[in-house]
N, C-alpha and C positions, 0 to 999 in steps of 0.2 A: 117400661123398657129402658134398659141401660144402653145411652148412646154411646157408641166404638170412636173407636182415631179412625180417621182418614186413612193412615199412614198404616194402621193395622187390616183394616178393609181392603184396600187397593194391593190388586194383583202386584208382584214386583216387574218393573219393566227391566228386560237384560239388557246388556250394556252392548255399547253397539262396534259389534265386528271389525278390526283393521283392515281393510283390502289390501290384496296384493300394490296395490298405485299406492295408496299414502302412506303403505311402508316404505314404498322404495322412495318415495318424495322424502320423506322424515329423513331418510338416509344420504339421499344428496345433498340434502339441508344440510347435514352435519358433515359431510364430507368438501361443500362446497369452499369453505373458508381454507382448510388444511391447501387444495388444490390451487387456489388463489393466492397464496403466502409463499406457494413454492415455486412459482409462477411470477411473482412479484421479485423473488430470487433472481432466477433467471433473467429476469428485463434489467436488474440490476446490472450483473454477467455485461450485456450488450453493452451498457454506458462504456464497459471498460476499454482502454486501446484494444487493438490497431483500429474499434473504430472511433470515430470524433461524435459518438451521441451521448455525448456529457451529461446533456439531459435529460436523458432517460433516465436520472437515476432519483428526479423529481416527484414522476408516476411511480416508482418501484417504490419508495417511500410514501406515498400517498395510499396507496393501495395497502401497504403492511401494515399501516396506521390504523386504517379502516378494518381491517383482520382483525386488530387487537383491542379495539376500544371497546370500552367494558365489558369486556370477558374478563373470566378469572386467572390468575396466575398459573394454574396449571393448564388451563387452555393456552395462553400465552407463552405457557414452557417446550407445547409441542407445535404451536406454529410459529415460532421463532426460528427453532428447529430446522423447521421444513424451508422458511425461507434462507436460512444460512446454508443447507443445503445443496436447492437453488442454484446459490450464489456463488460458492466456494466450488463444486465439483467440477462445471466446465470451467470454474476462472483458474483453478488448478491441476485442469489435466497434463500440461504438460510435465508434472511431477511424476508423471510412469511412461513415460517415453521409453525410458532404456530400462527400467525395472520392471516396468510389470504394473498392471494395477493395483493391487492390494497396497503398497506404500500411498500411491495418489488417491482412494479409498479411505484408507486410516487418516490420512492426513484431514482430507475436507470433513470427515464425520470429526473427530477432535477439534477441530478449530471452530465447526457448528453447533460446538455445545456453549462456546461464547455468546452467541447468536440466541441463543435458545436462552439464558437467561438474561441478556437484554429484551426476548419476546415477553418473558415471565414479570419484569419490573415494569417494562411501558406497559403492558395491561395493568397492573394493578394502579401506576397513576393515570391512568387515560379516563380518572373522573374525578383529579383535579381541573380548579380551573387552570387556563393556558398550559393544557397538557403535554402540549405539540414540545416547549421549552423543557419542559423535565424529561418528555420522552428519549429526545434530542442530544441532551444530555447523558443519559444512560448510553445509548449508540457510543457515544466519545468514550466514557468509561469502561466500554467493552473492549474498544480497541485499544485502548491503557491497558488491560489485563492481557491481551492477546498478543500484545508486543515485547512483553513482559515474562509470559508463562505459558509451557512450560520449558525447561533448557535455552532459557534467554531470550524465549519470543520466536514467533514470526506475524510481525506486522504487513504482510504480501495481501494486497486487499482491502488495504485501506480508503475509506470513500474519498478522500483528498488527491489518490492517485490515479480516479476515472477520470479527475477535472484540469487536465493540463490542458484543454481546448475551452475552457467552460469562462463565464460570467464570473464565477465565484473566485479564480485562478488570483487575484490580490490579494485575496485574502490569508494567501499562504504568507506573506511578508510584515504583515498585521500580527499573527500568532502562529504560524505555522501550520502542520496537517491536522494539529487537533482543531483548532478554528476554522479549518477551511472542511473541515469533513463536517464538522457540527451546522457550522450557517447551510449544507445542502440537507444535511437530514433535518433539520429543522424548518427549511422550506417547502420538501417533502409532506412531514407531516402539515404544515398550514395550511398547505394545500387541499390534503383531505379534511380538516377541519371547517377550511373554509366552504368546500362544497357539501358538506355535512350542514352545515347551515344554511345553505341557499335552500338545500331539499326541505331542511325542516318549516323554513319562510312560504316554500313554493305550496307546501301541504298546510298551511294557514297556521304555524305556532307560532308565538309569539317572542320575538329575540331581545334578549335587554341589549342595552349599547353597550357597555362594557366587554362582554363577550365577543360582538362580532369584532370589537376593536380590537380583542387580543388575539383574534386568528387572524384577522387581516395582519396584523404587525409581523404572526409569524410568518405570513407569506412572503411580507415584502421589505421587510427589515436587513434580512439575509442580504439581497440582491442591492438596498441603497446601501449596504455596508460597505460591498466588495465596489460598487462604482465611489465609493468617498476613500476607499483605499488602493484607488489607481494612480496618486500622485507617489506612495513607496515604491512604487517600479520604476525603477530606472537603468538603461543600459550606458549613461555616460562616464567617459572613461577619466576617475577621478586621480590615478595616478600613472597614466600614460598608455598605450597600448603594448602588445606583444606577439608574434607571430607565432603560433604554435602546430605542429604538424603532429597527427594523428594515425597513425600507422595499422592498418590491417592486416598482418600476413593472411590470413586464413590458413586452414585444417587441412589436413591429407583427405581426413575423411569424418563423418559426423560421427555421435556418441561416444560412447564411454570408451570407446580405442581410440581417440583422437591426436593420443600422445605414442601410440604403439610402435611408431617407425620410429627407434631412438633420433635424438633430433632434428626431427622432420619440423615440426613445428617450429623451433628454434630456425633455420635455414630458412622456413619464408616468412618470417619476417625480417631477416637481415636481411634478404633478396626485394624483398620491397622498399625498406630503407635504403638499399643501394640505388635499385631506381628514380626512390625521390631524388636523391641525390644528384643524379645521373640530369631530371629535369630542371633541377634548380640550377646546376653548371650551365644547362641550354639557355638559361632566362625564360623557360615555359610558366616557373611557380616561384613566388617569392620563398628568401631563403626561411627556413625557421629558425626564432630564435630558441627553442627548446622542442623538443619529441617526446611525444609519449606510446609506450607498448603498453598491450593490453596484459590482463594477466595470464600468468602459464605462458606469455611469449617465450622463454625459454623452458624447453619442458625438461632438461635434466640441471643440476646444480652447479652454476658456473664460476664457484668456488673450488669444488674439487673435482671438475673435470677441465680440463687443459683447454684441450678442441671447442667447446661452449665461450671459454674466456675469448679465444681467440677470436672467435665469429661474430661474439658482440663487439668484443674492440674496432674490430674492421668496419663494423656497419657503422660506429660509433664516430669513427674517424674519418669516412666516407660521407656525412652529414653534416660534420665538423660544428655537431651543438649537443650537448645536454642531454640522454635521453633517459628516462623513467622506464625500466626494464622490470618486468614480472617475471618471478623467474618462484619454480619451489627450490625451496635449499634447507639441507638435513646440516645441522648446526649442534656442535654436542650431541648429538642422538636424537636428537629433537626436529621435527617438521614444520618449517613456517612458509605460509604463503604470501612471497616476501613482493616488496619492491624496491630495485636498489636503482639509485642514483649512478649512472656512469657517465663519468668526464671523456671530454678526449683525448686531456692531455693526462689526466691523473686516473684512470681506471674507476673502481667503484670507489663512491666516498659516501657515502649514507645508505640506510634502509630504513624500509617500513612494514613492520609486520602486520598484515591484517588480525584483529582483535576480535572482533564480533564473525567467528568460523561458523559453519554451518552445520548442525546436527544433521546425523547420516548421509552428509554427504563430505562433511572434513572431518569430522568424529564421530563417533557410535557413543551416545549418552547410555548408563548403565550395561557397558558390550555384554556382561556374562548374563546378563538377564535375555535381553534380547537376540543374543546368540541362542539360547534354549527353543525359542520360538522360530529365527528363521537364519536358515545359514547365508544369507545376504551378507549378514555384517562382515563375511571375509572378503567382501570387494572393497573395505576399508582396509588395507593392511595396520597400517599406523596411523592412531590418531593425528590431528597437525597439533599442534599449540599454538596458542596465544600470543598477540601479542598485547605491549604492555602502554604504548605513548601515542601519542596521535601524531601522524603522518603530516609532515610539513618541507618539501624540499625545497631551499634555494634553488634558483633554474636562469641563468642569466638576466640575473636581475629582478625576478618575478618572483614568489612565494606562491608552490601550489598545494594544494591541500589533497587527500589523498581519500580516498574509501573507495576499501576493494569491493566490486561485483556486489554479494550480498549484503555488505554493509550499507550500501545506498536506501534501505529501505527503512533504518533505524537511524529517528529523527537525531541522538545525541554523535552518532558514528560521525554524521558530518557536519553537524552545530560545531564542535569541538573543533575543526582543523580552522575553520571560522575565526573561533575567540583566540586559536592559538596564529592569528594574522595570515590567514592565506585569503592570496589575492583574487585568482580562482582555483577550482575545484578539477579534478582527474578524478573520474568514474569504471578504474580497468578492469576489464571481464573480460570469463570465458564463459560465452555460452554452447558453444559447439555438443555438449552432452545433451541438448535439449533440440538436437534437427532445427525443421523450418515451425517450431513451434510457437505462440501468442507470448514464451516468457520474454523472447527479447524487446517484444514492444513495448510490455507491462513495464518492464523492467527501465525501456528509455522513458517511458511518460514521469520515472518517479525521478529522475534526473532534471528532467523540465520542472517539476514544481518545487527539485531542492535549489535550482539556479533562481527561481523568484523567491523561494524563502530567505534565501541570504544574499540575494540579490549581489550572484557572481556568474562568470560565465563558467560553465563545465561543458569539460570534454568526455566523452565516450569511448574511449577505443574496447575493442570487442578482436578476441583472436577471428569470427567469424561473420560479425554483423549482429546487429546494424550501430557501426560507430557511427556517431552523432559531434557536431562543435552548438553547443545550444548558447544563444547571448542571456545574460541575467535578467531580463523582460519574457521568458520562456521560449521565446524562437529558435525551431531550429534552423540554422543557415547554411550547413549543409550535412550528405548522410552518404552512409554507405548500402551497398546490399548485402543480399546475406550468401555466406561460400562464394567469396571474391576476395582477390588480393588486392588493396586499393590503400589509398593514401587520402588524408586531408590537411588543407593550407589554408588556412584562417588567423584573420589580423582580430584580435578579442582585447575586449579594454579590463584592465587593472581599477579594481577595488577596494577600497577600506575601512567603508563605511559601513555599521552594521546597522540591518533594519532590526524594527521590534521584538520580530519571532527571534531573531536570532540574538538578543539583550536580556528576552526575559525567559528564555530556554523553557522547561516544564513547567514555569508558571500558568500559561491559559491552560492548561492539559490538566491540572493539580486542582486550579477554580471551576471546570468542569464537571470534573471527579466530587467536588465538594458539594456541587448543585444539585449531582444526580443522587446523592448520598442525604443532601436536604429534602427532596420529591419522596423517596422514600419513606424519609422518616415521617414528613408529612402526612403520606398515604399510612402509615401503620396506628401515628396517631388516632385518625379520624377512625378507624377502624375498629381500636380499641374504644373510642369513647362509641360508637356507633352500639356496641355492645354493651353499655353501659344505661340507653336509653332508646325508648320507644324509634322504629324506623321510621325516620322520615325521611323524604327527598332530599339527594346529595345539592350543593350549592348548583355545580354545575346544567342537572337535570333541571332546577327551579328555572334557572339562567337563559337556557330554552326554549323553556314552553313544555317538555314532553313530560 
C-alpha cells in the first residue's frame, strides 16, 4: 500500500462563520478612534475662551496622540481631519451669524485640512524615538501654513490663544505664539506617551531608561520652561505712566445693519465721549491723557462729509486730548479702514490704514469666480485696500502702536508697531456683526497674550463690547459689557524694552518649521532603508519591551 498525505486524507474543515456581534465589534473597532479624534477636537473647542479651562487642551492632545501612534499616514490623514473638525466648527461658529452656514461650513472644513495633514505627519513619526517633540513640532508648522494660506492666512485658533489663563502664558515673551502653542502640544502628547508607558510597565514590558526619560522630559520640560520664563513678565513702568480712556459708543443695533442709520454710530460715540467728559469736569474720573475709538466709530467718511467732521471735533474738544478715531474713508476711489489721529487744537494730523484686511469680509478674493457660485459676494460692494506702513501715533507724549480688529491675530501685524517703538498697543474693533457671539472673547484672550509677547499694555476698545485696558503681565484691569455704552480710565505704564519674542520675530516659528521638516525626513529615511532589509523591530518598539 501506498501511504496518502494527511493533508490529502483529511476531510476540509470550513472556515468559521462571522456572527452578526464580531462584525459589529470589528466595526466599532474601526470606527472607535475616528470618534475619539473628533471628540478629542471638541475638548480642545472647551479649553478655548470665555472659558478659563486652558487645560483642557493637555487631554485633547494626549488623546489625538494616542489616535495616531502607529498608524499609517493615511489613517492619520483622516483622523487628523475629524479632530480639526472637532475643533474648528464650534470654535468658528460665529462665522455664520449673519450669513448663513455654508460660509461658517466651508470655512472650518478648509482650515481642517491643515489639521488632517498634521494628523497624516505625526502618524508617520509616532515611531520615532521622543515622538511627542517631532509630533509637536509638526502642530506648530501647521499653524505656520494656516496663518499664511490661503488669501494671507487666518491664524483664528491657534493653541497659544486658549492659554491667556494657563501655566504656559510666559512663554509667549520667551518666542511668541509659536513657542507657547508648541510647549502645550508638546506636553499633550508626553502626556499620552508617558501614560503609554506606565500601561506598558503595568502589563509587565520591560522599559529602557532612556525612553521613559524622554517622555517624562516631554511632559514636564514644557511647564519648567514657562515657570523659568516668568522673570520676562513684567508690568513695570520703564518710561513713565499714561492715562488712557477707552471709549465704547455701542451699536443701534447688532449685525450687518449696524451702520444702517447714517451716523448713528458716529453720534454714540461722540455722546459718550461727551459724557466722559462731562465726568472728568465733576472729578468723578481722572482726566485722560489720550482716547481711543474703536473701529467704524465713525461709520461715514469725515473727510468728505461736513456734519461727521464737525461731531468728532466737538467730542474731541470736549475731552480736550488726543483721540484715535476709526472711521472708513474712500480716498481716490479707494476704501481704507483707517485710523486717524485727531488733535483738538489741529483736527486730523495722521492715519493708519489697517493692512492685513479680511477676505469676505473687506474683500472677495477671486470676486468673478466666486460670484459664479454665490451671490453673497454683493454684500461686499467695494473691495477696501490695503494699507502700506505700520500704525504708530504720537498721543501726548506716548507712542501707541495700532492693529485693527483682525489684525491682532497675525503675530507680524503687531510685532512690527513694537520694533517701530510703541509704547503700548490699541486693539480697535468692531464686533457688532457677530451678536452676543464667543468671537469677541476669542478675540480679547489674543490681545492678553500679545500684551505678554511684547510685554505692553493694550487697550481694547470695541464699538460693542467687550473693550478690555489689559497690563503687559496679561491682566485684565478692567472691561466692558457687551451692547452698552460705557467708557474706561486707566493709568497703564509705558514701555521700551523688547522681550525675546519680540527680538527674534519668526525665528522660533522658522526653527520649528525646520524640526518638523527634520522628523520627517527622518521618518522617510528609515522607511526607505526599512525596504531595503529584512523587517525588524523599529528602535522605539525594542525601547519598550512590545
Amino acid at each position: 500500500m501506498t501511504a496518502t498525505s494527511p493533508s490529502l486524507d483529511a476531510p476540509e474543515q470550513p472556515e468559521p462563520q462571522a456572527t452578526p456581534l464580531s462584525r459589529w465589534a470589528r466595526r466599532a473597532g474601526r470606527a472607535l478612534p475616528a470618534a475619539v479624534a473628533a471628540l478629542a477636537g471638541v475638548l480642545l473647542y472647551v479649553s478655548f475662551p470665555p472659558r478659563p479651562l486652558w487645560w483642557l487642551a493637555l487631554p485633547a492632545f494626549a488623546v489625538f496622540g494616542w489616535c495616531l501612534r502607529g498608524r499609517g499616514w493615511k489613517t492619520g490623514l483622516g483622523l487628523g481631519y475629524l479632530f480639526g473638525l472637532g475643533f474648528l466648527l464650534p470654535l468658528l461658529v460665529w462665522t455664520g451669524v449673519e450669513v448663513g452656514s455654508g460660509p461658517w461650513l466651508a470655512l472650518a472644513g478648509v482650515e481642517a485640512l491643515f489639521v488632517a495633514l498634521v494628523g497624516a505627519g505625526t502618524a508617520a513619526v509616532s515611531r520615532l524615538p521622543a515622538w511627542p517633540v517631532w509630533a509637536a513640532a509638526l502642530w506648530t508648522a501647521g499653524e505656520a501654513a494656516r496663518a499664511r494660506f490661503p488669501f494671507g492666512g487666518f491664524p483664528w485658533g491657534k493653541v497659544a490663544f486658549g492659554q491667556a489663563d494657563g501655566v504656559f502664558l510666559p512663554l509667549a515673551a520667551l518666542g511668541g505664539t509659536p513657542v507657547l502653542g508648541f510647549a502645550v502640544v508638546l506636553c499633550g502628547f508626553g502626556l499620552a506617551e508617558t501614560v503609554r508607558l506606565a500601561v506598558a510597565r503595568r502589563r509587565g514590558g520591560e522599559l529602557r531608561r532612556p525612553v521613559v526619560v524622554a517622555a517624562l522630559a516631554t511632559l514636564l520640560l514644557p511647564v519648567a520652561g514657562a515657570l523659568a520664563a516668568r522673570p520676562l513678565v513684567s508690568d513695570a513702568a520703564e518710561d513713565g505712566t499714561t492715562t488712557i480712556a477707552v471709549v465704547q459708543g455701542n451699536v443701534p443695533r447688532a449685525g450687518l445693519g449696524f451702520n444702517a442709520q447714517r451716523r448713528a454710530v458716529l453720534d454714540f460715540h461722540a455722546r459718550e465721549t461727551e459724557r466722559l467728559a462731562a465726568r472728568v469736569d465733576a472729578g468723578r474720573v481722572p482726566r485722560p491723557d489720550l482716547v481711543l475709538w474703536p473701529e467704524n466709530a465713525s461709520d461715514i467718511d469725515p473727510f468728505t462729509n461736513p456734519d461727521a467732521r464737525a461731531v468728532i471735533s466737538g467730542a474731541v474738544h470736549a475731552i480736550g486730548a488726543p483721540v484715535s478715531v476709526g472711521a472708513v474713508v474712500n480716498r481716490d476711489g479707494e476704501l481704507y479702514n483707517e485710523q486717524v489721529l485727531w488733535d483738538p487744537d489741529k483736527g486730523p494730523v495722521d492715519t493708519y490704514d489697517k493692512r492685513q484686511i479680511q477676505p469676505f469680509g473687506e474683500y472677495i478674493p477671486l470676486r468673478s469666480v466666486i460670484g459664479f457660485f454665490s451671490s453673497d459676494v454683493g454684500m461686499v460692494r467695494q473691495d477696501f485696500s490695503r494699507g502700506t506702513r505700520p500704525g504708530v501715533f504720537p498721543m501726548a507724549g506716548a507712542r501707541v502702536g495700532l492693529a485693527t480688529c483682525y489684525e491682532a491675530a497675525f503675530d507680524w501685524a503687531v510685532r512690527d508697531t513694537v520694533t517701530h517703538g510703541a509704547q503700548l498697543i490699541s486693539v480697535p474693533s468692531n464686533n457688532a456683526t457677530f451678536d452676543r457671539s464667543e468671537m469677541t472673547y476669542q478675540q480679547l484672550a489674543m490681545s492678553r497674550i500679545r500684551a505678554v509677547e511684547h510685554s505692553r499694555a493694550v487697550a481694547v476698545p470695541v464699538t460693542s463690547g467687550v473693550s478690555a485696558v489689559i497690563m503687559p503681565d496679561g491682566r485684565i484691569t478692567d472691561r466692558t459689557g457687551l451692547f452698552t455704552a460705557d467708557s474706561l480710565v486707566e493709568r497703564v505704564p509705558l514701555r521700551s524694552s523688547q522681550t525675546p519674542a519680540t527680538r527674534l520675530g519668526t525665528l522660533p516659528e522658522l526653527l520649528l518649521v525646520l524640526l518638523a521638516a527634520g522628523g520627517l525626513g527622518w521618518t522617510g529615511a528609515r522607511t526607505l532603508r526599512s525596504r531595503r532589509t529584512p523587517a525588524t523591530p523599529d528602535a522605539g518598539e525594542r525601547a519598550t519591551g512590545e
